[in-house]
Jmol script that loads the backbone (N, CA, C; Angstrom):
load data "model"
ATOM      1  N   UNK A   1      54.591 -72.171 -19.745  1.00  0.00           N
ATOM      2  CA  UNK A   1      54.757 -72.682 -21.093  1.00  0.00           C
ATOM      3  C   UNK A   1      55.571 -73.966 -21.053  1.00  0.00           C
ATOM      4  N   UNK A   2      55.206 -74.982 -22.130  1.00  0.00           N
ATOM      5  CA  UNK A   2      56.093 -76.341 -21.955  1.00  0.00           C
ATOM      6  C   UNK A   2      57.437 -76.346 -22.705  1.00  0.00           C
ATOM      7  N   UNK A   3      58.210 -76.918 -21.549  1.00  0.00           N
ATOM      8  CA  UNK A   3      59.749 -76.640 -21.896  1.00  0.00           C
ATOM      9  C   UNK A   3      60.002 -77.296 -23.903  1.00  0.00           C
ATOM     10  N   UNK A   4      58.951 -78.380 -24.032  1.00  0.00           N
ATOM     11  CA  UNK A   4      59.528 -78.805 -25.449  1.00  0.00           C
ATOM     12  C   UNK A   4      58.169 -78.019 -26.053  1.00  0.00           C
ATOM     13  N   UNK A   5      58.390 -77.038 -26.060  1.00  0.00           N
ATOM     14  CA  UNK A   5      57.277 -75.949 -27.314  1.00  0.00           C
ATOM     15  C   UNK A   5      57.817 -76.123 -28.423  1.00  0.00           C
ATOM     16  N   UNK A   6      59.417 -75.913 -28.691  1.00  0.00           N
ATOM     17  CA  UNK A   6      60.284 -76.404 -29.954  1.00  0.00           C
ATOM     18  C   UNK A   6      60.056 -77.613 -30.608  1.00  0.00           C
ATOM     19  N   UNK A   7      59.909 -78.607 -30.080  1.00  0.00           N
ATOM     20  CA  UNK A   7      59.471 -80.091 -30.832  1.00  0.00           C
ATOM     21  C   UNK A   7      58.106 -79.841 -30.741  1.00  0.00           C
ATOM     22  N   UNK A   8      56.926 -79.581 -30.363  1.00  0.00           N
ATOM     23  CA  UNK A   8      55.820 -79.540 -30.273  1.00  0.00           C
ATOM     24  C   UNK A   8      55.503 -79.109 -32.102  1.00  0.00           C
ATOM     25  N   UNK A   9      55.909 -77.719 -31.934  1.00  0.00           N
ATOM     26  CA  UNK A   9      56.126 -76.706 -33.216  1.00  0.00           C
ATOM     27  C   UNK A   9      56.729 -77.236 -34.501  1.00  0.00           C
ATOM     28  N   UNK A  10      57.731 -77.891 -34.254  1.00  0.00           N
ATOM     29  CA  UNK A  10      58.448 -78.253 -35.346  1.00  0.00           C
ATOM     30  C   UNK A  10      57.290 -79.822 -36.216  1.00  0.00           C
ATOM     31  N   UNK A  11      57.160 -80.819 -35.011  1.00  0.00           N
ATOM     32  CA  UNK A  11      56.088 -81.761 -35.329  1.00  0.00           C
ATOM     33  C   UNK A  11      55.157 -81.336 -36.601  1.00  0.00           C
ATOM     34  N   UNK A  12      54.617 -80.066 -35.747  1.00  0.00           N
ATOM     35  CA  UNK A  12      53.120 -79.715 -36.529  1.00  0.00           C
ATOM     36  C   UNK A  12      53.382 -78.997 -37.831  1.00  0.00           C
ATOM     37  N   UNK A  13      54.901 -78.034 -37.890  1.00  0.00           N
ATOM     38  CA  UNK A  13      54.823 -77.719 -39.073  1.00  0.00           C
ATOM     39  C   UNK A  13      55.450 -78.798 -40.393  1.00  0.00           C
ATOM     40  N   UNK A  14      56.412 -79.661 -39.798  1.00  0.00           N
ATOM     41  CA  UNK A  14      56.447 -80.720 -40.884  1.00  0.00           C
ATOM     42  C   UNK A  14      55.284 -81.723 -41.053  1.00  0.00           C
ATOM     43  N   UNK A  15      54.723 -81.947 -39.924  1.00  0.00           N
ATOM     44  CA  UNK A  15      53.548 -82.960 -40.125  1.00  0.00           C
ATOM     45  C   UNK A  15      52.659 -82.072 -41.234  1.00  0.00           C
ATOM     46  N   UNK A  16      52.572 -80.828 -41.428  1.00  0.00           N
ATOM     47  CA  UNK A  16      51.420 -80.373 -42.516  1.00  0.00           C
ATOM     48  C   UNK A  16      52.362 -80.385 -43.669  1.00  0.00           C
ATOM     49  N   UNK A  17      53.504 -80.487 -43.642  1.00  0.00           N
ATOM     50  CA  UNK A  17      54.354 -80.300 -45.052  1.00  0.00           C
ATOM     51  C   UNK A  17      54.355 -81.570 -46.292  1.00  0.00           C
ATOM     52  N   UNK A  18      54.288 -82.554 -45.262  1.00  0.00           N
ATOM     53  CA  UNK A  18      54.585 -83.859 -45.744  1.00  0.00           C
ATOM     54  C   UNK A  18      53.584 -84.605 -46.099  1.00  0.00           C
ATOM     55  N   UNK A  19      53.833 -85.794 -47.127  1.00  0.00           N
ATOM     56  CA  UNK A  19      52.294 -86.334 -47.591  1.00  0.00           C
ATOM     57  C   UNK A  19      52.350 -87.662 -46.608  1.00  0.00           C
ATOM     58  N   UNK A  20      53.765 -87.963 -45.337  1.00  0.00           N
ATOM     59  CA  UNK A  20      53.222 -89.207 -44.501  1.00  0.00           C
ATOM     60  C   UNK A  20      53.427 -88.879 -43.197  1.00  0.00           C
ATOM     61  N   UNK A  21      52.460 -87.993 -42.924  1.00  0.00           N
ATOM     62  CA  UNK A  21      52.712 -87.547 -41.454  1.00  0.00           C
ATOM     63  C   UNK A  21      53.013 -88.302 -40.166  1.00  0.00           C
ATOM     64  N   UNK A  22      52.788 -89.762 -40.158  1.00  0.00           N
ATOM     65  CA  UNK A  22      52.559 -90.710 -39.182  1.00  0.00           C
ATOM     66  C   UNK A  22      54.271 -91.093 -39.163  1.00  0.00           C
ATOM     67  N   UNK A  23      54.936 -90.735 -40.369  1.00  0.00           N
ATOM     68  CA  UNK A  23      56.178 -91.060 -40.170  1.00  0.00           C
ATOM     69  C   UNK A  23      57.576 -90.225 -39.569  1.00  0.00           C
ATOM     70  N   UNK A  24      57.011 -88.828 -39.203  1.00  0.00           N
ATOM     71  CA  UNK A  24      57.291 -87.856 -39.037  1.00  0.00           C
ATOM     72  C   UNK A  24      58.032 -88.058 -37.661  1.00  0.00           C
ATOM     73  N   UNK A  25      59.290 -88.001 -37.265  1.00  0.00           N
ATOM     74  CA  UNK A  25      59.994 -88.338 -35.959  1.00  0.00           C
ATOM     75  C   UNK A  25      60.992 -87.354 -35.278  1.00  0.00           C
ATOM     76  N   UNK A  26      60.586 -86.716 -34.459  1.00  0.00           N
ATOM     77  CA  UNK A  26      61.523 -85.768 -33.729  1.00  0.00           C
ATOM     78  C   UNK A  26      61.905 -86.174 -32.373  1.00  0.00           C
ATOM     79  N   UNK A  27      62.782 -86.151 -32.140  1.00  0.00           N
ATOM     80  CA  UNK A  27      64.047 -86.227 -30.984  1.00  0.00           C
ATOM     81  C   UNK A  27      64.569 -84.783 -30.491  1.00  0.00           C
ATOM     82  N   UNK A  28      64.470 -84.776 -28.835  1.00  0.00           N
ATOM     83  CA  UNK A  28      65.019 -83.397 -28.529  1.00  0.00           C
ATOM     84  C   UNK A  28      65.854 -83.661 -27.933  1.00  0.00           C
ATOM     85  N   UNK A  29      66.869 -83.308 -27.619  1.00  0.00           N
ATOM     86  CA  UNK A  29      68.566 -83.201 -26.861  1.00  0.00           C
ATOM     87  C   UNK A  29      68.817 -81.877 -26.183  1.00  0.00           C
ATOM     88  N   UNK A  30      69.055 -81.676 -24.843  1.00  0.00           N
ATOM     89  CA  UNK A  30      69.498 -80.361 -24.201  1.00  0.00           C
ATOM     90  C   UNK A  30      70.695 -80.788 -23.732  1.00  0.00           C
ATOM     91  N   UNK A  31      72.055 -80.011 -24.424  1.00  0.00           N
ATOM     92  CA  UNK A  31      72.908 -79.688 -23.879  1.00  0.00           C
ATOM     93  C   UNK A  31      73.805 -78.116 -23.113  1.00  0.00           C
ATOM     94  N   UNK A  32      74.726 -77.802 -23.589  1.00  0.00           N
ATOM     95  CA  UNK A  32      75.356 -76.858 -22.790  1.00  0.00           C
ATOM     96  C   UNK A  32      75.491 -75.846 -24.081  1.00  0.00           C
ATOM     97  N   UNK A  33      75.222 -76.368 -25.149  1.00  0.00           N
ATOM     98  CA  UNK A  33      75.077 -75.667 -26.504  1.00  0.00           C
ATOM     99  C   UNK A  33      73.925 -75.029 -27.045  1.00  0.00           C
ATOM    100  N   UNK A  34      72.810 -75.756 -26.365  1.00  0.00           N
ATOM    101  CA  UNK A  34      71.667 -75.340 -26.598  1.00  0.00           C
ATOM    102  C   UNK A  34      70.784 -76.543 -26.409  1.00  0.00           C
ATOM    103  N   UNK A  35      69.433 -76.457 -27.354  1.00  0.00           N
ATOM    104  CA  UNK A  35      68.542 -77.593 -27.614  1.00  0.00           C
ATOM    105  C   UNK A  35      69.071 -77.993 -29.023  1.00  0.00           C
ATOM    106  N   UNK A  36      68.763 -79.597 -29.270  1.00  0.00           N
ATOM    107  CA  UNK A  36      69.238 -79.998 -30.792  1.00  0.00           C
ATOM    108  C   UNK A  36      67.780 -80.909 -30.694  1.00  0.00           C
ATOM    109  N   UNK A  37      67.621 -80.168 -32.275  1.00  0.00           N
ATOM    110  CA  UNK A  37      66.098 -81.150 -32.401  1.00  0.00           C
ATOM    111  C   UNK A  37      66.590 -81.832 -33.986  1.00  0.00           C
ATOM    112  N   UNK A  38      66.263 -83.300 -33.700  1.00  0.00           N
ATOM    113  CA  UNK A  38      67.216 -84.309 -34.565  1.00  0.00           C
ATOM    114  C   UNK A  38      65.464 -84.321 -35.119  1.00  0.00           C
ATOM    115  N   UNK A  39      65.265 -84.853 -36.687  1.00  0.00           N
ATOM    116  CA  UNK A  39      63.852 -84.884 -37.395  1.00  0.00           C
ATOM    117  C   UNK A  39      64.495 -86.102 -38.231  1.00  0.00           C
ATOM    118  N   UNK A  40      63.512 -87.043 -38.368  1.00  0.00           N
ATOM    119  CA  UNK A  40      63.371 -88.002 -39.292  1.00  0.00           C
ATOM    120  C   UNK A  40      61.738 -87.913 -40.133  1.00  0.00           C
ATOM    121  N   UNK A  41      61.864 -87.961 -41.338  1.00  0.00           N
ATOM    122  CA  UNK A  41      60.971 -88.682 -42.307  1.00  0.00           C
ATOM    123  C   UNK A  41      60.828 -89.154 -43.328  1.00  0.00           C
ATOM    124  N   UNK A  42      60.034 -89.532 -43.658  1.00  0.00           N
ATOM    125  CA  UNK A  42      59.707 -90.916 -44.701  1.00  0.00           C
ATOM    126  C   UNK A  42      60.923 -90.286 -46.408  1.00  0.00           C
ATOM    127  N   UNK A  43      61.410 -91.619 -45.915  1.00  0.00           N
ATOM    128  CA  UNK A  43      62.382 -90.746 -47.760  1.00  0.00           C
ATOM    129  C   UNK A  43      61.775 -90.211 -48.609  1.00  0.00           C
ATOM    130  N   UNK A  44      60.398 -90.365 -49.210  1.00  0.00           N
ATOM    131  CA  UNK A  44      59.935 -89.687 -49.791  1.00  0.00           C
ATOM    132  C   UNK A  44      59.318 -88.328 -49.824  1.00  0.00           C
ATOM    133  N   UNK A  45      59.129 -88.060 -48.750  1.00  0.00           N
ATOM    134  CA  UNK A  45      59.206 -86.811 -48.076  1.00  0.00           C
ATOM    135  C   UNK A  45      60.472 -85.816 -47.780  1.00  0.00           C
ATOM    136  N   UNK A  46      61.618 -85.942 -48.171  1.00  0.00           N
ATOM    137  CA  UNK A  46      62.275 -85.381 -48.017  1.00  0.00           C
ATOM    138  C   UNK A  46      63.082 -83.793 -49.025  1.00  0.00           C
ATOM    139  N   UNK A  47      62.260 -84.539 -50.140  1.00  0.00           N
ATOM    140  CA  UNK A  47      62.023 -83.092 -50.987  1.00  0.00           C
ATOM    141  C   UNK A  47      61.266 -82.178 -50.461  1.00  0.00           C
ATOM    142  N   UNK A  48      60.345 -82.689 -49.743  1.00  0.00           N
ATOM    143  CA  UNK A  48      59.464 -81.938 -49.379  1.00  0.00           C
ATOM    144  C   UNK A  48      60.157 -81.050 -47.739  1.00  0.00           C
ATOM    145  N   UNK A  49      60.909 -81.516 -47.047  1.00  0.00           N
ATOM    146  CA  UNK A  49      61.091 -81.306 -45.837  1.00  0.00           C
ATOM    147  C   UNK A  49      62.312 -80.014 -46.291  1.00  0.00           C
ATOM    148  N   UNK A  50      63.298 -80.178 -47.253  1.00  0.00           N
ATOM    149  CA  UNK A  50      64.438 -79.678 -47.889  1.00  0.00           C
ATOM    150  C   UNK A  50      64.272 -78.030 -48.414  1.00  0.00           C
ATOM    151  N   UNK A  51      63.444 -78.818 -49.960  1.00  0.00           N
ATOM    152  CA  UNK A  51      63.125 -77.456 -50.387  1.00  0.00           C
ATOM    153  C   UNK A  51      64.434 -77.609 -51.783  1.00  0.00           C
ATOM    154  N   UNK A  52      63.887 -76.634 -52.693  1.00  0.00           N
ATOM    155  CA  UNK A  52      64.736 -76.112 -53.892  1.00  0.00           C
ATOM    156  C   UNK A  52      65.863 -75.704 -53.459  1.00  0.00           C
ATOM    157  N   UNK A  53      67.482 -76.499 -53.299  1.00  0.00           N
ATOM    158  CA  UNK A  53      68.228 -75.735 -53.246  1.00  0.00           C
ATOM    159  C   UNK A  53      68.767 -75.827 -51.130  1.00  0.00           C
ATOM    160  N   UNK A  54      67.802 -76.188 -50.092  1.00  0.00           N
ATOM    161  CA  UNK A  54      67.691 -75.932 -48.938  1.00  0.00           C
ATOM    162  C   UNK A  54      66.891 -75.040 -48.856  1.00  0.00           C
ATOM    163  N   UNK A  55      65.652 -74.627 -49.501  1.00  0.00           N
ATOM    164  CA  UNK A  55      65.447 -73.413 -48.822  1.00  0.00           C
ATOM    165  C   UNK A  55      64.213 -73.233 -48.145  1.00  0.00           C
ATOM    166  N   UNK A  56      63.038 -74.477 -47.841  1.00  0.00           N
ATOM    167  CA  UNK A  56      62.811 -74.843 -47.094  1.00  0.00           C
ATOM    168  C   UNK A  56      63.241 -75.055 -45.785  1.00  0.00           C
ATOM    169  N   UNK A  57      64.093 -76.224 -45.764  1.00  0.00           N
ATOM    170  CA  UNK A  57      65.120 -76.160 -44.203  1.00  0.00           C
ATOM    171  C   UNK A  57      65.898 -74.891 -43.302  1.00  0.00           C
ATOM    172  N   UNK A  58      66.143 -73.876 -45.101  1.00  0.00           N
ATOM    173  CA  UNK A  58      66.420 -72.883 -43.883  1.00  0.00           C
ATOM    174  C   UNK A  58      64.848 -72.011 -43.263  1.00  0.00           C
ATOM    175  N   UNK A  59      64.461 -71.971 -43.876  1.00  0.00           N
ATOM    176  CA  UNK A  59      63.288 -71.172 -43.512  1.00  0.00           C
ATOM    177  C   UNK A  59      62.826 -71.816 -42.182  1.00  0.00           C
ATOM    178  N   UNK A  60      62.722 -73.249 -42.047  1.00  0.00           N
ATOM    179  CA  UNK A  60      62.375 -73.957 -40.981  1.00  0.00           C
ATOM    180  C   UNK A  60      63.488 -73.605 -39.980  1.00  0.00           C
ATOM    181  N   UNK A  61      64.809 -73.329 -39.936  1.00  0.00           N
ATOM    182  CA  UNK A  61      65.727 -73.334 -38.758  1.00  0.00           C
ATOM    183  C   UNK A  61      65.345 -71.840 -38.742  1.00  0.00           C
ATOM    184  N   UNK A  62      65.227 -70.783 -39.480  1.00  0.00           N
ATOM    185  CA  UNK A  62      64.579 -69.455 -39.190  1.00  0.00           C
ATOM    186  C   UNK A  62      63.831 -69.562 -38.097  1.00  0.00           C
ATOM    187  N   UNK A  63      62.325 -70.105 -38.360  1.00  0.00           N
ATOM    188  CA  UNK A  63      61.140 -70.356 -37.488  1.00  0.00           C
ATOM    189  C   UNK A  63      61.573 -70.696 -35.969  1.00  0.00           C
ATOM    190  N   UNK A  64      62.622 -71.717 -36.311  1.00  0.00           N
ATOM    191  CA  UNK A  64      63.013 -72.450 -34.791  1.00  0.00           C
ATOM    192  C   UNK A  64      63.544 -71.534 -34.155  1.00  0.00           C
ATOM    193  N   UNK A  65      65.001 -70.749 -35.084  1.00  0.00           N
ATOM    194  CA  UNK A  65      65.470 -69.767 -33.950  1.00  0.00           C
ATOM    195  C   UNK A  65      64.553 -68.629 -33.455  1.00  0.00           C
ATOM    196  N   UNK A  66      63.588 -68.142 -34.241  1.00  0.00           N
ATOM    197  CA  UNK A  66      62.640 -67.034 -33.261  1.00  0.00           C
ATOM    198  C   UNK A  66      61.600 -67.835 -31.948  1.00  0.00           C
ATOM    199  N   UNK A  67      61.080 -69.125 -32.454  1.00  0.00           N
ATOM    200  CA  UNK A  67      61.103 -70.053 -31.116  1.00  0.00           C
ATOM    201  C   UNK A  67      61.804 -70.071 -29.986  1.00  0.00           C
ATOM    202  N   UNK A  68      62.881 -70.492 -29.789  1.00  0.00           N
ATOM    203  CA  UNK A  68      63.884 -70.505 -29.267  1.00  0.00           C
ATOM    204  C   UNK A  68      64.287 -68.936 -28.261  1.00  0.00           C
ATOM    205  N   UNK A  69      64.433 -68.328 -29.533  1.00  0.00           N
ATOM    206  CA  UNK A  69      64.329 -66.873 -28.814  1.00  0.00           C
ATOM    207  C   UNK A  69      63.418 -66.304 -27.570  1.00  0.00           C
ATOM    208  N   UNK A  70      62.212 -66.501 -28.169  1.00  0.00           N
ATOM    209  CA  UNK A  70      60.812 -66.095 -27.444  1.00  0.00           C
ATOM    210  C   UNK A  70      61.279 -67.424 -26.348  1.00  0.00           C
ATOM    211  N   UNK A  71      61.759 -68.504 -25.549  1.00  0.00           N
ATOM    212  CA  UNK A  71      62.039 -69.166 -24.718  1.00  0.00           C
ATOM    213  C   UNK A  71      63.292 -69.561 -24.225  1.00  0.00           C
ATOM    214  N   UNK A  72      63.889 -68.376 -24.577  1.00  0.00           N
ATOM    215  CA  UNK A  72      65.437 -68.010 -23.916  1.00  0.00           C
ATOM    216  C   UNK A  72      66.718 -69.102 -24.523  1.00  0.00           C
ATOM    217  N   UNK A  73      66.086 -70.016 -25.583  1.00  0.00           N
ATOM    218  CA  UNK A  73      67.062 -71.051 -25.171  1.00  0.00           C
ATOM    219  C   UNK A  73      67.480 -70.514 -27.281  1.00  0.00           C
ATOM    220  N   UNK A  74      68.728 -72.001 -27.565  1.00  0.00           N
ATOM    221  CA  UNK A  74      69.180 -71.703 -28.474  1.00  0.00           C
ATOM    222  C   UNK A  74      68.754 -72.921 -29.342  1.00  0.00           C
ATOM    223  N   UNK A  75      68.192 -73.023 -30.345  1.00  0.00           N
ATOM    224  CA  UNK A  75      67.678 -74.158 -30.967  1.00  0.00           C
ATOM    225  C   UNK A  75      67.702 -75.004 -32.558  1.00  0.00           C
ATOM    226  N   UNK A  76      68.510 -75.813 -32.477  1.00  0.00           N
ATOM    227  CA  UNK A  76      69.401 -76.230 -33.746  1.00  0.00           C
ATOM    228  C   UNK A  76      68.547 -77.340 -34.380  1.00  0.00           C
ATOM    229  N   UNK A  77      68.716 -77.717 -35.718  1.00  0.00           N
ATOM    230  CA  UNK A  77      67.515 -78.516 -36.455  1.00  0.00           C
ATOM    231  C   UNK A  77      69.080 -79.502 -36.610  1.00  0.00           C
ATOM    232  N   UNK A  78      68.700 -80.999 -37.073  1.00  0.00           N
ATOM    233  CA  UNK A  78      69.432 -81.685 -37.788  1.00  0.00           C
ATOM    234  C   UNK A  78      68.858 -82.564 -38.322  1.00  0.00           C
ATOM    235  N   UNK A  79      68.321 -82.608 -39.771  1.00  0.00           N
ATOM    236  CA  UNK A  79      67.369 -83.551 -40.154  1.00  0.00           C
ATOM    237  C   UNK A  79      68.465 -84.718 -40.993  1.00  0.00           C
ATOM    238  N   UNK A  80      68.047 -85.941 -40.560  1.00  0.00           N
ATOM    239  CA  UNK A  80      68.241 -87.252 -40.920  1.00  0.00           C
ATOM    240  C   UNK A  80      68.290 -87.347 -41.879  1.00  0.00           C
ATOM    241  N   UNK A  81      69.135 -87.565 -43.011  1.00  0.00           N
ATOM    242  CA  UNK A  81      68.673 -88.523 -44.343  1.00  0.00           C
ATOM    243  C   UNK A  81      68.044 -90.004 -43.798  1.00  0.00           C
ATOM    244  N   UNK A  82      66.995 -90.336 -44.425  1.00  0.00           N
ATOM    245  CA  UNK A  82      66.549 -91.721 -43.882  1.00  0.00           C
ATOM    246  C   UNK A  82      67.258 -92.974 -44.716  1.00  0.00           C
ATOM    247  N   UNK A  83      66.684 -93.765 -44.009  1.00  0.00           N
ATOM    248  CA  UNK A  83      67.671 -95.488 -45.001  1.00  0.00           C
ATOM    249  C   UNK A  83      66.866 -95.438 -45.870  1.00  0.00           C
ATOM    250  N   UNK A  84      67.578 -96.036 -47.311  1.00  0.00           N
ATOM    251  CA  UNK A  84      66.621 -96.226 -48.262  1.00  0.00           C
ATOM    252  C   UNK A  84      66.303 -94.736 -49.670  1.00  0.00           C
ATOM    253  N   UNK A  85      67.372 -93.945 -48.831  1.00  0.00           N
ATOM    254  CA  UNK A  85      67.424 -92.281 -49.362  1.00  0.00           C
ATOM    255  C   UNK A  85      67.815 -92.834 -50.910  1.00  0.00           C
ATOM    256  N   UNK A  86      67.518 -92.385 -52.119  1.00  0.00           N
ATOM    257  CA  UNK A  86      67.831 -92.534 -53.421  1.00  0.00           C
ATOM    258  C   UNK A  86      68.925 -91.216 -53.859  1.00  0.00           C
ATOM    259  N   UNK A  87      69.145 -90.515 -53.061  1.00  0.00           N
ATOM    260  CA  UNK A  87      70.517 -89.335 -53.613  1.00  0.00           C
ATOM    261  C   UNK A  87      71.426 -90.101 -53.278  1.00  0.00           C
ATOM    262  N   UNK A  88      72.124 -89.473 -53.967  1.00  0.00           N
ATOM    263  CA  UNK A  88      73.684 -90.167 -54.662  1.00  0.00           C
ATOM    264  C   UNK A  88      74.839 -89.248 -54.190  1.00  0.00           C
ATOM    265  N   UNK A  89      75.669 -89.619 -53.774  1.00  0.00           N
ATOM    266  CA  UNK A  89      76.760 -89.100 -53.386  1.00  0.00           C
ATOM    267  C   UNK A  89      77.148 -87.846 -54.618  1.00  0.00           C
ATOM    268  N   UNK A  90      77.847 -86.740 -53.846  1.00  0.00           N
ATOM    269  CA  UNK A  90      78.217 -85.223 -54.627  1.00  0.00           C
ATOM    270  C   UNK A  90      80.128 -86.148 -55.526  1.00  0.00           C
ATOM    271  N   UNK A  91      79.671 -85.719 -56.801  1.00  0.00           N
ATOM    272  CA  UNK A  91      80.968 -86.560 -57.480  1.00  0.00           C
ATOM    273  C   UNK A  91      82.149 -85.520 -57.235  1.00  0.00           C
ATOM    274  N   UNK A  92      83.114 -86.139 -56.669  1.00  0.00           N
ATOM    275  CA  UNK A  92      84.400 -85.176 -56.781  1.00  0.00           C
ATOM    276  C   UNK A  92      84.543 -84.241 -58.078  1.00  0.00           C
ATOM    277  N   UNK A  93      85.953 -83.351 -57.206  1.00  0.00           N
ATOM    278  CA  UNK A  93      86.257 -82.393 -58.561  1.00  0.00           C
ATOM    279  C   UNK A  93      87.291 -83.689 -59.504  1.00  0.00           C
ATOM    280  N   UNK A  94      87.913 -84.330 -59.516  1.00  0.00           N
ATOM    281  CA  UNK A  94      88.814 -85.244 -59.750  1.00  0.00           C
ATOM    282  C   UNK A  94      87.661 -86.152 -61.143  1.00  0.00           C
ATOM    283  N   UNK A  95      86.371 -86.820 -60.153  1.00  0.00           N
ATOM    284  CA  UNK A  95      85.358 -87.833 -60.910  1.00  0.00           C
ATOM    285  C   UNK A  95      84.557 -86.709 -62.279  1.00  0.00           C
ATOM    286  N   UNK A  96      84.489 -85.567 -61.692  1.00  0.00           N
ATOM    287  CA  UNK A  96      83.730 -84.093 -62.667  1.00  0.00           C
ATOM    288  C   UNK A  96      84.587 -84.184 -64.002  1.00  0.00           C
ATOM    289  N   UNK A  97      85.850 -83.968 -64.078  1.00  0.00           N
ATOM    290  CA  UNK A  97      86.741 -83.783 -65.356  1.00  0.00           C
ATOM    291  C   UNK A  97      86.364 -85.034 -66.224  1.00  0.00           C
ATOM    292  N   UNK A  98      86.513 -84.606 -67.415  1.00  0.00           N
ATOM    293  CA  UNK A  98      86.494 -85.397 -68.588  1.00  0.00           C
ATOM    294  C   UNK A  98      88.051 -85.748 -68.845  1.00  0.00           C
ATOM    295  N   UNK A  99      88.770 -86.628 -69.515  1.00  0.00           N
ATOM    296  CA  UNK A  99      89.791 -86.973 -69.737  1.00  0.00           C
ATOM    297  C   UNK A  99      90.356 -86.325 -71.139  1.00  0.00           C
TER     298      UNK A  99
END
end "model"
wireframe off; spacefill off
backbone 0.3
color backbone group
């Protein structure tokens, strides 16, 4: 079996998620921690990659860790906000209060 089955997998299930698949970018890293699979895509796609809330992304780091499992190793997602992202910074508790 090929050692990057994890990026292979991950590719194909965001490449069907997303409406710009060609922009779809994964990076794999093996350290002493495990595998880290870094994901970039198109800002507009990123609702889509996320989910209501995260709950997409977790479902996707779900998938990875039974991957991972079934190939002994330990396997962590970290998806990119891309340049050009339109979310806005979380407003403090301080900026939240009314005066």
């Amino acid at each position: 079996m090929s050692e990057t089955v994890d990026k292979e997998f991950l590719e194909f299930l965001i490449k069907s998620l997303v409406d710009n698949p060609d922009d779809v970018k994964v990076e794999r890293k093996v350290d002493e921690r495990g595998v880290l699979l870094t994901l970039w895509v198109n800002p507009n796609d990123m609702g889509h990659v996320v989910g209501r809330q995260g709950s997409t992304a977790k479902a996707i780091r779900s998938l990875l860790r039974i991957v991972g499992i079934k190939n002994n190793s330990r396997v962590n997602l970290k998806i990119e906000e891309p340049e050009g992202s339109t979310r806005s910074a979380q407003p403090s508790a301080e900026t939240a209060e009314a005066p």
